[in-house]
Each structure stands twice: as structure tokens, then as C-alpha cells.
Short mmCIF file of the C-alpha atoms (twelve columns), coordinates in Angstrom:
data_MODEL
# 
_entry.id   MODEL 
# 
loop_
_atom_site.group_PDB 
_atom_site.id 
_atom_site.type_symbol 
_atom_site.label_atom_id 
_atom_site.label_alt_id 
_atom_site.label_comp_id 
_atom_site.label_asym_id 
_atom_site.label_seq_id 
_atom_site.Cartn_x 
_atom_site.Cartn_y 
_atom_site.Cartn_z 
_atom_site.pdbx_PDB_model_num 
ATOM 1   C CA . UNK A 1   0.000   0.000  0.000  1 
ATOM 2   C CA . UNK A 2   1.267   3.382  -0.783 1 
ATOM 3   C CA . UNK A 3   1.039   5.484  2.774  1 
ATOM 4   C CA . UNK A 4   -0.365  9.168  0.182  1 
ATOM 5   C CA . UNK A 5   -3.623  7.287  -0.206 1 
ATOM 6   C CA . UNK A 6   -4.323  7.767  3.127  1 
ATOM 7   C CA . UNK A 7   -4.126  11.477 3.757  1 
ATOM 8   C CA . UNK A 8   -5.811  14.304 1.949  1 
ATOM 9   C CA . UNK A 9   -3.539  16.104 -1.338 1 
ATOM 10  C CA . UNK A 10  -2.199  18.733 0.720  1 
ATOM 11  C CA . UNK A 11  -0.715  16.724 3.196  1 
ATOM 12  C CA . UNK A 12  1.074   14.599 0.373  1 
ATOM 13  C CA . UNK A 13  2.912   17.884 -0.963 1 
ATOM 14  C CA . UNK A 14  5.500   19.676 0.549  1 
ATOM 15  C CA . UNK A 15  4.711   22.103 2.895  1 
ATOM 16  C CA . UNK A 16  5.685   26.016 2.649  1 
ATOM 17  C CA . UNK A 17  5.351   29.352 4.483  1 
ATOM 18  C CA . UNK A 18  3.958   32.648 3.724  1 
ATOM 19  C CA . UNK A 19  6.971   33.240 0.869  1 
ATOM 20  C CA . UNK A 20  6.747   30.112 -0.993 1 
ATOM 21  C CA . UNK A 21  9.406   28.422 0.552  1 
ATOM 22  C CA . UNK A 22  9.383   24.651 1.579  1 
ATOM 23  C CA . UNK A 23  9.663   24.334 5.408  1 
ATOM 24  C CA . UNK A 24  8.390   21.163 6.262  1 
ATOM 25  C CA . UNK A 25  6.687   17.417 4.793  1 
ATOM 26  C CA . UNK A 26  4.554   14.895 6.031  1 
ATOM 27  C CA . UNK A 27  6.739   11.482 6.106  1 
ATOM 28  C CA . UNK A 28  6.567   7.884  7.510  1 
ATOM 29  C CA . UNK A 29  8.833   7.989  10.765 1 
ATOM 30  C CA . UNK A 30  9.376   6.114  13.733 1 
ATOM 31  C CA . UNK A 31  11.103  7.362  17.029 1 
ATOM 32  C CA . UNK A 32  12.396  5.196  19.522 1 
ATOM 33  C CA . UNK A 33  13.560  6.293  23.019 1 
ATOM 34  C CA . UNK A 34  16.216  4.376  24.703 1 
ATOM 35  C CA . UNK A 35  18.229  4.770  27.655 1 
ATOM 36  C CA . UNK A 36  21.679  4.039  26.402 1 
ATOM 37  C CA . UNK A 37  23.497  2.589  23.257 1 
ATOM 38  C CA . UNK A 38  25.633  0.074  22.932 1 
ATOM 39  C CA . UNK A 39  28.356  -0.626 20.187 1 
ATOM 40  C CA . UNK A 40  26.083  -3.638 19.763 1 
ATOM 41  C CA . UNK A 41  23.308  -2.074 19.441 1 
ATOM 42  C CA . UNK A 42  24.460  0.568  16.987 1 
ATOM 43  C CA . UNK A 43  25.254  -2.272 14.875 1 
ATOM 44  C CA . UNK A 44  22.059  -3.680 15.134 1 
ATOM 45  C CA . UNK A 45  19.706  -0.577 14.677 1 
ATOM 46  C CA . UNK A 46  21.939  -0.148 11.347 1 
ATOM 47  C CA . UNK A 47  21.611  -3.364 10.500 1 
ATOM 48  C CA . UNK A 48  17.994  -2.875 10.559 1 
ATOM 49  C CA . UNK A 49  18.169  0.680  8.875  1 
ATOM 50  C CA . UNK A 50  19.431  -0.609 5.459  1 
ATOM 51  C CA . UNK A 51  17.524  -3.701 5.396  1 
ATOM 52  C CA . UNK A 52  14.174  -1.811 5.411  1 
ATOM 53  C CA . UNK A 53  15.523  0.608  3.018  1 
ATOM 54  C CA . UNK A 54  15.408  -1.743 0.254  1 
ATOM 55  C CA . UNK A 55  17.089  0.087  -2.289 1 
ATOM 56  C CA . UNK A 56  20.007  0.644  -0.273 1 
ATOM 57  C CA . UNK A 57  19.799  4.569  -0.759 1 
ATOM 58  C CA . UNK A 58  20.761  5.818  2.272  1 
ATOM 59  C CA . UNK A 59  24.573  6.497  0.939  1 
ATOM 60  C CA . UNK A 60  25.776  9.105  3.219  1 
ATOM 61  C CA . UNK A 61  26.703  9.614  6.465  1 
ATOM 62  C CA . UNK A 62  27.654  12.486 9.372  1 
ATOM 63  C CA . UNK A 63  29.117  11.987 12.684 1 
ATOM 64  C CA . UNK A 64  30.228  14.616 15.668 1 
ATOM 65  C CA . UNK A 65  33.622  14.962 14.250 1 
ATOM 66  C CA . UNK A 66  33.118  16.982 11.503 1 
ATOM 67  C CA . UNK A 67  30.252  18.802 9.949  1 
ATOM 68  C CA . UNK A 68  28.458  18.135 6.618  1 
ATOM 69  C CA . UNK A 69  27.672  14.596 4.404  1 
ATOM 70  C CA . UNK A 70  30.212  12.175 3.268  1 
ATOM 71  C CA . UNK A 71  29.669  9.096  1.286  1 
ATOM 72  C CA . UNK A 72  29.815  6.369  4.050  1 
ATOM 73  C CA . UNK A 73  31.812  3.817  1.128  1 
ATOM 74  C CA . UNK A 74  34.703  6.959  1.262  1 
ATOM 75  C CA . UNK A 75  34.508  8.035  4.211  1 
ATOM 76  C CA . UNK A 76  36.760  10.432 5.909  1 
ATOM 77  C CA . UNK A 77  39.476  9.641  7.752  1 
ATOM 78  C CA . UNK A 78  40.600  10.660 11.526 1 
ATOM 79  C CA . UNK A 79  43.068  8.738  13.051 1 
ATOM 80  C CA . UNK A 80  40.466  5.935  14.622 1 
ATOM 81  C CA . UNK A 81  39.097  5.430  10.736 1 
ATOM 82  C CA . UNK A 82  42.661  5.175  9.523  1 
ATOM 83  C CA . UNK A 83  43.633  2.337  12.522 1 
ATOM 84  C CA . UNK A 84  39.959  0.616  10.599 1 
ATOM 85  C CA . UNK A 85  41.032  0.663  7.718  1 
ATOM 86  C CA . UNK A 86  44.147  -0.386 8.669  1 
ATOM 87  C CA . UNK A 87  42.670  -3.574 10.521 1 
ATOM 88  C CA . UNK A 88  40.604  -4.260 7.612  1 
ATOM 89  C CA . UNK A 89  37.011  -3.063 9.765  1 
ATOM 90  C CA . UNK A 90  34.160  -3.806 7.797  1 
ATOM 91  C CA . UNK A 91  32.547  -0.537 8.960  1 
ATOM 92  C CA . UNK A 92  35.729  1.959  9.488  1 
ATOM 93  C CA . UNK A 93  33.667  5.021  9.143  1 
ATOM 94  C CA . UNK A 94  32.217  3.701  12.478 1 
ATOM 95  C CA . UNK A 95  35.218  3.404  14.245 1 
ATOM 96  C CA . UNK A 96  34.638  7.487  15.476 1 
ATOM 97  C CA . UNK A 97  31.032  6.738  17.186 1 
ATOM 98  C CA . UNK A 98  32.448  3.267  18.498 1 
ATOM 99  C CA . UNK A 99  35.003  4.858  20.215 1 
ATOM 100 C CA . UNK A 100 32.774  7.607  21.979 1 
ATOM 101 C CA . UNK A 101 30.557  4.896  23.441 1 
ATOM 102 C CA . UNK A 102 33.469  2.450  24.804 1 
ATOM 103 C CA . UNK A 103 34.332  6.076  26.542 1 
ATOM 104 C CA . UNK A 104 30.916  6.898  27.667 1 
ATOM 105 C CA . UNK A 105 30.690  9.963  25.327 1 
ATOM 106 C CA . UNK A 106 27.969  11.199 23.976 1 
ATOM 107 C CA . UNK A 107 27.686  11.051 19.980 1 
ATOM 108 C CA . UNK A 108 25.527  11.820 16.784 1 
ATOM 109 C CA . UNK A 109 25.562  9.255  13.845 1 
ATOM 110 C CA . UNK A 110 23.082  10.329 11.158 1 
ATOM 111 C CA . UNK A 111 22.828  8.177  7.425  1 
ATOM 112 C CA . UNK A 112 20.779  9.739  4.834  1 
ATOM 113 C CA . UNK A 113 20.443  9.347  1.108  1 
ATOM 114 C CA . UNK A 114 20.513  12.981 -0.222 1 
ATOM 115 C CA . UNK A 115 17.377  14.061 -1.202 1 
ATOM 116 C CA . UNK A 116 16.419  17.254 -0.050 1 
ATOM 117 C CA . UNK A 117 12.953  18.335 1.694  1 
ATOM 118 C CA . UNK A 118 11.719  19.577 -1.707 1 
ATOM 119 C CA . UNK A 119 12.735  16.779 -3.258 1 
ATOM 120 C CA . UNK A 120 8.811   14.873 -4.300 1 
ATOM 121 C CA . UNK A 121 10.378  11.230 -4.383 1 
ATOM 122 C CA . UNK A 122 11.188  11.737 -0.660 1 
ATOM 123 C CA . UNK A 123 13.674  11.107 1.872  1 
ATOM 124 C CA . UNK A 124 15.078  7.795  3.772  1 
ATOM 125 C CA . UNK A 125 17.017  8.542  7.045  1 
ATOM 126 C CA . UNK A 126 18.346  7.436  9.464  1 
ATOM 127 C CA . UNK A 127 20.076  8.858  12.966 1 
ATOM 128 C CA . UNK A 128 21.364  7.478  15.862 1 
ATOM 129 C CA . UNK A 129 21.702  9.587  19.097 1 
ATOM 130 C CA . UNK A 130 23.337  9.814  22.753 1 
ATOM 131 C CA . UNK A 131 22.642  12.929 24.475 1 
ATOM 132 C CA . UNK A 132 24.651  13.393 27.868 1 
ATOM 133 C CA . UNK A 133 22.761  15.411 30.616 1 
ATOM 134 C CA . UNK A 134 23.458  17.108 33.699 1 
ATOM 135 C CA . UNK A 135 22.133  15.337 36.504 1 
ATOM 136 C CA . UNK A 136 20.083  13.121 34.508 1 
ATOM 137 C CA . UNK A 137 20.571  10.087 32.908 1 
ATOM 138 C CA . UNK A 138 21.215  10.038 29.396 1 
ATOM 139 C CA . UNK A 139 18.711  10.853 26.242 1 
ATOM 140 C CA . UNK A 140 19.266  8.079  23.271 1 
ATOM 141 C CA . UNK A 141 17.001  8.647  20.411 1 
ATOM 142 C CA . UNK A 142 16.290  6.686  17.667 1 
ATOM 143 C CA . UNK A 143 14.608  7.308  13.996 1 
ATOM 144 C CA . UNK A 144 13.795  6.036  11.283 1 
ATOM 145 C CA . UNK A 145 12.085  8.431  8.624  1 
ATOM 146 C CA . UNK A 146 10.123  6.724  5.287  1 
ATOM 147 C CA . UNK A 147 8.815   8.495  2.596  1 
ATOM 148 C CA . UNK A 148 5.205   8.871  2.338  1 
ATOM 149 C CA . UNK A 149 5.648   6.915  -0.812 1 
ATOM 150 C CA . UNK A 150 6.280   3.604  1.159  1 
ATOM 151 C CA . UNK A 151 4.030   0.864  2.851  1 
ATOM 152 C CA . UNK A 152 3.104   1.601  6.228  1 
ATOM 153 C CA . UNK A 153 3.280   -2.075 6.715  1 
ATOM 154 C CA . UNK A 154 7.142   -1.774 6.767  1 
ATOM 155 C CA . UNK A 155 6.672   0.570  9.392  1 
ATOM 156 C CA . UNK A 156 4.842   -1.840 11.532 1 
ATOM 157 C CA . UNK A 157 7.480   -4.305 10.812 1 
ATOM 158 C CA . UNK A 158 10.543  -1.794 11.722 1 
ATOM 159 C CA . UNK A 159 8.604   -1.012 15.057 1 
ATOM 160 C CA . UNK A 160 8.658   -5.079 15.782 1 
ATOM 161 C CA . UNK A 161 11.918  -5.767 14.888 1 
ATOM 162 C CA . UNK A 162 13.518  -2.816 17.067 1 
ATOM 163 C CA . UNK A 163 11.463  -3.599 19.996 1 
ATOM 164 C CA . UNK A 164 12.724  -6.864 19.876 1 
ATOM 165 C CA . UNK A 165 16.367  -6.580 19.262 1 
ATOM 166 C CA . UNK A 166 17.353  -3.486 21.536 1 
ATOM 167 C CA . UNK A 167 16.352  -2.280 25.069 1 
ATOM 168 C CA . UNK A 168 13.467  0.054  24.232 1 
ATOM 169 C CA . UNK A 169 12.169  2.825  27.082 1 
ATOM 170 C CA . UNK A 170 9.210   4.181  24.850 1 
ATOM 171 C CA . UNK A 171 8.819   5.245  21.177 1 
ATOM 172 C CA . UNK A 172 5.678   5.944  18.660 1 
ATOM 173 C CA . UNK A 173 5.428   5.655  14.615 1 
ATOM 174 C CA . UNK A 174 3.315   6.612  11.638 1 
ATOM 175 C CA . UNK A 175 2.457   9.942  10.151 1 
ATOM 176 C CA . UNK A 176 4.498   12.676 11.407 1 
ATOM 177 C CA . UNK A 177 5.525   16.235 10.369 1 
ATOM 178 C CA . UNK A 178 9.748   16.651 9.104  1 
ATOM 179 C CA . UNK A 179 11.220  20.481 8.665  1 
ATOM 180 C CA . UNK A 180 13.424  21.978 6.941  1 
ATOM 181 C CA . UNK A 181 16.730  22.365 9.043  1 
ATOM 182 C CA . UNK A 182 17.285  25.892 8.315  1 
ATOM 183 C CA . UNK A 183 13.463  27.104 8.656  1 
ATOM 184 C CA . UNK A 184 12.716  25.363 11.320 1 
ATOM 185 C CA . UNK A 185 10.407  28.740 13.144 1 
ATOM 186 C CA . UNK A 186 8.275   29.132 9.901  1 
ATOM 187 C CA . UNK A 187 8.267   25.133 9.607  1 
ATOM 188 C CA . UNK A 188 6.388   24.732 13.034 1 
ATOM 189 C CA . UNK A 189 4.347   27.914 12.070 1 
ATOM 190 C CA . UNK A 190 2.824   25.491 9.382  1 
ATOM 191 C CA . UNK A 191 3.112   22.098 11.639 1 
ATOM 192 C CA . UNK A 192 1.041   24.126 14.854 1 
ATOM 193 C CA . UNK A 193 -1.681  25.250 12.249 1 
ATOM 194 C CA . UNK A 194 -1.700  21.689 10.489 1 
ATOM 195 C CA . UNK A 195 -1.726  20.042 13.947 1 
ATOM 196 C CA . UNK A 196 -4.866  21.657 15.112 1 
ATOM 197 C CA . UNK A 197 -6.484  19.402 12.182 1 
ATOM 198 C CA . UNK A 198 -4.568  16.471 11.546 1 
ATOM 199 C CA . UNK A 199 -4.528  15.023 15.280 1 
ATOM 200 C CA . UNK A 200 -2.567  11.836 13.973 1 
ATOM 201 C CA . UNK A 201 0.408   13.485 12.874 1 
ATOM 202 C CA . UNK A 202 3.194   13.624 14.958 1 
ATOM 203 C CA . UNK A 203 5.027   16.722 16.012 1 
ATOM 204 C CA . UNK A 204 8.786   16.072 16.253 1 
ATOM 205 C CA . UNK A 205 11.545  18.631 18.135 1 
ATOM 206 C CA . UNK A 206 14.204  17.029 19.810 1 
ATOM 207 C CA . UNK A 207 15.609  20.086 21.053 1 
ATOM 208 C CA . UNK A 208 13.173  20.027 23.237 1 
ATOM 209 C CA . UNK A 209 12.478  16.375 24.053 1 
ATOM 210 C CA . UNK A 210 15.705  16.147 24.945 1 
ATOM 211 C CA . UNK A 211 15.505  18.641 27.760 1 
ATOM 212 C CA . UNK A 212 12.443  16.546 29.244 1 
ATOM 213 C CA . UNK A 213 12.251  14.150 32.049 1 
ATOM 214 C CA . UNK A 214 12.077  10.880 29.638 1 
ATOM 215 C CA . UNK A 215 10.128  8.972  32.406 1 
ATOM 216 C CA . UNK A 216 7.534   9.046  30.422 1 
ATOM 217 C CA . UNK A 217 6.243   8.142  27.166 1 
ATOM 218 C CA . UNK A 218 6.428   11.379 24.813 1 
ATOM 219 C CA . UNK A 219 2.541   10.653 23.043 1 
ATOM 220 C CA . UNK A 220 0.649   8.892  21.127 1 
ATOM 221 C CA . UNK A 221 0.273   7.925  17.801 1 
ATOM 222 C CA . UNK A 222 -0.280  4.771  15.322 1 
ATOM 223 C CA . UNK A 223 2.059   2.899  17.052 1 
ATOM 224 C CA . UNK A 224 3.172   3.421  20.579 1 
ATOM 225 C CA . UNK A 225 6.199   1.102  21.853 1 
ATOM 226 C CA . UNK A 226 6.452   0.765  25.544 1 
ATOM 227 C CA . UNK A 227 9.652   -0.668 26.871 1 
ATOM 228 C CA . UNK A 228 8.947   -4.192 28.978 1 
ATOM 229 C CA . UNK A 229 10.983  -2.886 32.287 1 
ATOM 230 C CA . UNK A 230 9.349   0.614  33.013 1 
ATOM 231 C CA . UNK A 231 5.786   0.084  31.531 1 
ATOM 232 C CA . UNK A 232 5.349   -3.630 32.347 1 
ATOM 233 C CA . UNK A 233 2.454   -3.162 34.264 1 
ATOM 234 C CA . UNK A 234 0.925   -0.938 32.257 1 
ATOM 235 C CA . UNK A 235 1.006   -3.062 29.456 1 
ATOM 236 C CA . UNK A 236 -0.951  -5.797 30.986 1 
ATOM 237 C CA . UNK A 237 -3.797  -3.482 31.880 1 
ATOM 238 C CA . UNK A 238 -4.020  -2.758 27.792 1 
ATOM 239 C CA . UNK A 239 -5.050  -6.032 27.307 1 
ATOM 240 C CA . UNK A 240 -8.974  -5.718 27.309 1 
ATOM 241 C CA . UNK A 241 -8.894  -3.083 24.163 1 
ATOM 242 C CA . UNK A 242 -7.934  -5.683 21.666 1 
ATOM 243 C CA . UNK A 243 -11.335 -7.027 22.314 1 
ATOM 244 C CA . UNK A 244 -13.298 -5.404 19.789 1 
ATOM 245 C CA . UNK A 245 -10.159 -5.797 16.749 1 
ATOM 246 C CA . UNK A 246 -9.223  -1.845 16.657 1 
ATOM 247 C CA . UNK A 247 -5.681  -1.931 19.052 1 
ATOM 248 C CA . UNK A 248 -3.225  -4.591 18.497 1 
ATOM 249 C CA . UNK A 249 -0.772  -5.319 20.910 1 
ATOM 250 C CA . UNK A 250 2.503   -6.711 19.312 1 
ATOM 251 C CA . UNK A 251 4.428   -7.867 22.178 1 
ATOM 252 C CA . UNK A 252 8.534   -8.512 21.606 1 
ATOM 253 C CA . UNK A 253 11.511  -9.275 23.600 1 
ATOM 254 C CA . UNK A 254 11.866  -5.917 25.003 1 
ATOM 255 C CA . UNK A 255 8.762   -4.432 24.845 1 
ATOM 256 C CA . UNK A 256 5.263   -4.262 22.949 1 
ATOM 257 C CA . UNK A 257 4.065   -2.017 19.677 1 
ATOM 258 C CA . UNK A 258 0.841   -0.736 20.231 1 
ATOM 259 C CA . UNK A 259 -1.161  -0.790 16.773 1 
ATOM 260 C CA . UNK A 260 -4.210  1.405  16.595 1 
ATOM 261 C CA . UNK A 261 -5.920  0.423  13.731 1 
ATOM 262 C CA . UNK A 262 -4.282  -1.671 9.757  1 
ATOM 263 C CA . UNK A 263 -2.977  2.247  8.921  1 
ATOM 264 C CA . UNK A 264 -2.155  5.266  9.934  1 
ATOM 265 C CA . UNK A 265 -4.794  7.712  10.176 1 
ATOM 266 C CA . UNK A 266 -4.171  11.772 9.529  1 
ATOM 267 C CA . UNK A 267 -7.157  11.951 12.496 1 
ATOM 268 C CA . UNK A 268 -8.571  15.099 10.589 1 
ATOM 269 C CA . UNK A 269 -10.947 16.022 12.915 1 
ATOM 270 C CA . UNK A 270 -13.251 17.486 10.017 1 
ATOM 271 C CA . UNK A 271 -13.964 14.222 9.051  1 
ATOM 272 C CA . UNK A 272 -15.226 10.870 11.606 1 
ATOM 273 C CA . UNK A 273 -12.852 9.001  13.000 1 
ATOM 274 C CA . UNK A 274 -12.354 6.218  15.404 1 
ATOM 275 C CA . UNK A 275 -12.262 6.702  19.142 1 
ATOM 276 C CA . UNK A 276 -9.300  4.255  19.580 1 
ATOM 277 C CA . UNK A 277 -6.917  6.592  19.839 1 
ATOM 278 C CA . UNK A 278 -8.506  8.338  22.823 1 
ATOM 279 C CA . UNK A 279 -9.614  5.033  24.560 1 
ATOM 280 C CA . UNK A 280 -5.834  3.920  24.599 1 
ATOM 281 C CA . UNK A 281 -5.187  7.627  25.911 1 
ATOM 282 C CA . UNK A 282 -7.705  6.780  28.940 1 
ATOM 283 C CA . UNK A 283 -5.728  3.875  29.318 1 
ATOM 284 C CA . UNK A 284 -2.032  5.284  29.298 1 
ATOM 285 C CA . UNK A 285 -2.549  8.323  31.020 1 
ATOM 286 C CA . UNK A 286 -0.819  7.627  33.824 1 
ATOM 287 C CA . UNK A 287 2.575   7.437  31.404 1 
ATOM 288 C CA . UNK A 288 1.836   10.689 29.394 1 
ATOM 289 C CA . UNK A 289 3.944   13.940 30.077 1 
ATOM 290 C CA . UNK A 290 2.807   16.334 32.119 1 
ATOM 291 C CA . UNK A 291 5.458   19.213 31.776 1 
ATOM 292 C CA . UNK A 292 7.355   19.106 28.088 1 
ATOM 293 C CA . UNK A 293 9.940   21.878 27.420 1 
ATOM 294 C CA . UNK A 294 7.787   23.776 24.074 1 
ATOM 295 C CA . UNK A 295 8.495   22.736 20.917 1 
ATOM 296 C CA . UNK A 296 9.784   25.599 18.209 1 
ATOM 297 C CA . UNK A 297 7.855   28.424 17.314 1 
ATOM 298 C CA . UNK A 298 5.770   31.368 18.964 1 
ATOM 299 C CA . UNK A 299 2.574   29.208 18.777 1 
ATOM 300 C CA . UNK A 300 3.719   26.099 20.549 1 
ATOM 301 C CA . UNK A 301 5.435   28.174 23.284 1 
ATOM 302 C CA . UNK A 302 2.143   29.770 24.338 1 
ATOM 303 C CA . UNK A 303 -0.595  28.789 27.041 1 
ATOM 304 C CA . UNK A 304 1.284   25.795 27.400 1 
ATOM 305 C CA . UNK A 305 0.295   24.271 23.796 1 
ATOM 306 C CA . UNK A 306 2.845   21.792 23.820 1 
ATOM 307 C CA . UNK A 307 2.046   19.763 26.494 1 
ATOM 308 C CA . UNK A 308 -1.832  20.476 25.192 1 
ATOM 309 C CA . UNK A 309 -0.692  18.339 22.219 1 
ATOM 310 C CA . UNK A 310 1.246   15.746 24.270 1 
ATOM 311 C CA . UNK A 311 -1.902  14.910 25.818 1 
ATOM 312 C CA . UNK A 312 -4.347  15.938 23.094 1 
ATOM 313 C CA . UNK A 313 -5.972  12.033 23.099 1 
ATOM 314 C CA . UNK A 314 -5.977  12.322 26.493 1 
ATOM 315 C CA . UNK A 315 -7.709  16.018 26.943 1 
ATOM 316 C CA . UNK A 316 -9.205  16.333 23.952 1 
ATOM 317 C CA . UNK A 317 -11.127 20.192 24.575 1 
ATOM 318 C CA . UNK A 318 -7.481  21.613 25.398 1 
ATOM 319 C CA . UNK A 319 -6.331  21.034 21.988 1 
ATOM 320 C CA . UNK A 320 -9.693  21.556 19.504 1 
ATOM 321 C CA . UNK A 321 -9.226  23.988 16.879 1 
# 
């Protein structure tokens, strides 16, 4: 199934401001949250990266050590990629990021196969992050971004596959809003007008995740992964809404993918929709933020609209239009 059939023409186009300019696209992504990374695990999640990204596209790569895109078959060469090479390393472009987790570091490994926001066949990436913090343990994202182009299906799979090969703490998947990197205030200009609608499509700012507690899940959206040690028990009490067919619970080695629904839903709120999404809210609200740093942007820093949207499933009259 191609994932545009299932939202509305505008949502399948790239998205610009007042000026014409392209800030932002809708796009197939999935987040995970973890606790820590291992060299293992890095290994793994890539693994997993390029064998859902069947056409291998995803040809360049960035690390902390430099700044720009390099092809990751060329790739450039500080003294732990030279020692690699030297060694004969299958992955010597690696050999940077492996380094900063044997030393507890913090790091940014991000692969990515060149085509630009604008660009209408879309973008596959994928980033890897460990972000140290004062006082706090550290913030490990994980993502996985799809064009809108692809089966949501593969999605689904991803989700499963990742919950069952690395130690999960939360995550959530389907439709979600991307920005250009250098208009990123006019991009959630368009994403806080947009979200007011289209209630299943994920807001993303690390920037400001990253400043948040992380004891709790971020939201909600087609699929929501909950990691086996801290939600355990809050898992078992989701059992009773796969009664009636609409939630799926996909339960793996280290935690269990939430499906609402065979698809992702926009949740355009002009339209009817299902009440899944605000019955597994009802259910999880124990887990869902209360304070969130605000994302980008005038509108989401006002009258606390970001943690509105958190919990918009949840408290659904604090975030109608």
C-alpha cells in the first residue's frame, strides 16, 4: 500500500510558508527512546536501517567529528578510521562513534540518502543519538524516517523488529511532520496550524524532548512502543482493548508495539474518525507527560500548547481547533 492514499492532497505535498518556501513534509517515521546505546546495538539498529531501506539509498553519512555529508563507502578519515582501515574493519567510518561509546561519550551518527525536503520522491534517514545530561541520565534517540511513498506495513514491521532486538524505554510511529533544518520557526508555524487538524500526525523537536524528564512516554500515535521494564504493568492493563479488533498489541523481547488500527490515520478532525486513539489515551494516562519543554515556534510556546498536544488524546477540549 502506498502510505499518500491515506491522507488528503495537501498533506502529500511539501509544505511552505507565507513566501513560498518549503519548510516542512509529512513522512513515515518512527522514534524510539532508549536509555543508552551500545556498540552492539548501533550495529544492530543499522543493520535494521538498510535492510528496510530496500534500495540501499541511504549512501551518506555524518558523525560529531566533523560537519556536513560524506559518502559512508569513502569516508573520511581521523586517526580511529585510519587504525579501521588499517585492521581491515568492515565498517571503518564507524570506528569514530564506536570509540565515543566504549568512553561513555555522547555522539551523533546520522545516514541519509541525499534528497532534499523539496525533493517529491522523498527522503530515507536514518540517525542514531546519545545525548549526555546534567544530573540526569542520558537521552538516546532513535529514527527512522520513510517516505510517504512507502508501505506503512514496513513501518509496523521496523517497530517489531527494534522492539525486539534493543532495550526500548518508549517510542511511537506513523504519520508525522519533518522540517526543513534551516526554517525550522516558519516550519512549526505550518506544523502548529496543520496540527490543530490532523490530530494523527506527529510533532517532532528534539531540542526540546531532549531537555524533558524521559520517564515518560512522549505521546501517542499509530504505534506506541512501551519498553517491557518501566511500563510492564501498564502493558498488561491494555489487554482488554484488543477485544473489539481496533488496538493490536505486538508484544517482543523488550517491549510491545501498540497498533491502533491496519494504517495510519491523519485523524482530521473534520472528518469521523475512530475513538481508539482516545480510549488507549484513557488507558495510558498515567505514562503521558505532564510538563514538556515547548516545541519551536511562537505558537507552541504559548498557554502551554505543547504539552496540550502531548496529551491531546488524552484532553481532547485543550487542543480543539
Amino acid at each position: 500500500m502506498d502510505c499518500t492514499s491515506l491522507v488528503i492532497p495537501k498533506l502529500r505535498q511539501p509544505l511552505k510558508n507565507e513566501t513560498g518556501s518549503v519548510v516542512a513534509r509529512v513522512v513515515l517515521n518512527l522514534t524510539v527512546y532508549m536509555h543508552d546505546v551500545s556498540e552492539e546495538d548501533l550495529i544492530s539498529l543499522i543493520n535494521l536501517s538498510y535492510r528496510y531501506c530496500l534500495d540501499k539509498r541511504m549512501s551518506l553519512y555524518t558523525i560529531d567529528e566533523w560537519h556536513g555529508w560524506a559518502p559512508i563507502d569513502v569516508p573520511r578519515v581521523t586517526d580511529s578510521v585510519a587504525v579501521a582501515m588499517a585492521v581491515g574493519s568492515p565498517r571503518p567510518a564507524l570506528a569514530p562513534v564506536a570509540r565515543r561509546i566504549r568512553e561513555a561519550r555522547g555522539f551523533v551518527l546520522r545516514f541519509w540518502d541525499g534528497n532534499e525536503i523539496e525533493n517529491d520522491a522523498g527522503s530515507w534517514s536514518f540517525a542514531c543519538l546519545k545525548l549526555l545530561r546534567r544530573e540526569r541520565d542520558a537521552f538516546c534517540p532513535v529514527t527512522f524516517s520513510l517516505p510517504l511513498t512507502e508501505d506503512p506495513a514496513l513501518l509496523l514491521k521496523l517497530a517489531c523488529d527494534v522492539a525486539k532486538t534493543v532495550p526500548i524505554h518508549s517510542g511511537h510511529g506513523g504519520l508525522a511532520f519533518t522540517y526543513h533544518p534551516y526554517r525550522k520557526i516558519d516550519a512549526f508555524k505550518v506544523i502548529y496550524a496543520l496540527a490543530k487538524r490532523f490530530w494523527g500526525v506527529d510533532v517532532e523537536d528534539l531540542n526540546a524532548s531532549a531537555r524533558s524528564t524521559g520517564e515518560s512516554i512522549k505521546t501517542i500515535n499509530w504505534l506506541t512502543l512501551l519498553g517491557r521494564d518501566p511500563f510492564s504493568t501498564v502493558i498488561d492493563e491494555l489487554r482488554d482493548l484488543t477485544e473489539d479488533g481496533t488496538i493490536a498489541l505486538h508484544n517482543m523481547h523488550y517491549g510491545t508495539v501498540v497498533r491502533v488500527g491496519d494504517v495510519p490515520d491523519p485523524l482530521d478532525v473534520h472528518r469521523p474518525t475512530t475513538d481508539a486513539y482516545f480510549r488507549l489515551a484513557r488507558r495510558l494516562i498515567s505514562v503521558l507527560p505532564t510538563e514538556h519543554p515547548a516545541f519551536e515556534g511562537v505558537e507552541f510556546g504559548a498557554d502551554d500548547s505543547t504539552i496540550r498536544w502531548l496529551r491531546r488524546f488524552a484532553d481532547q477540549d485543550a487542543w480543539r481547533p
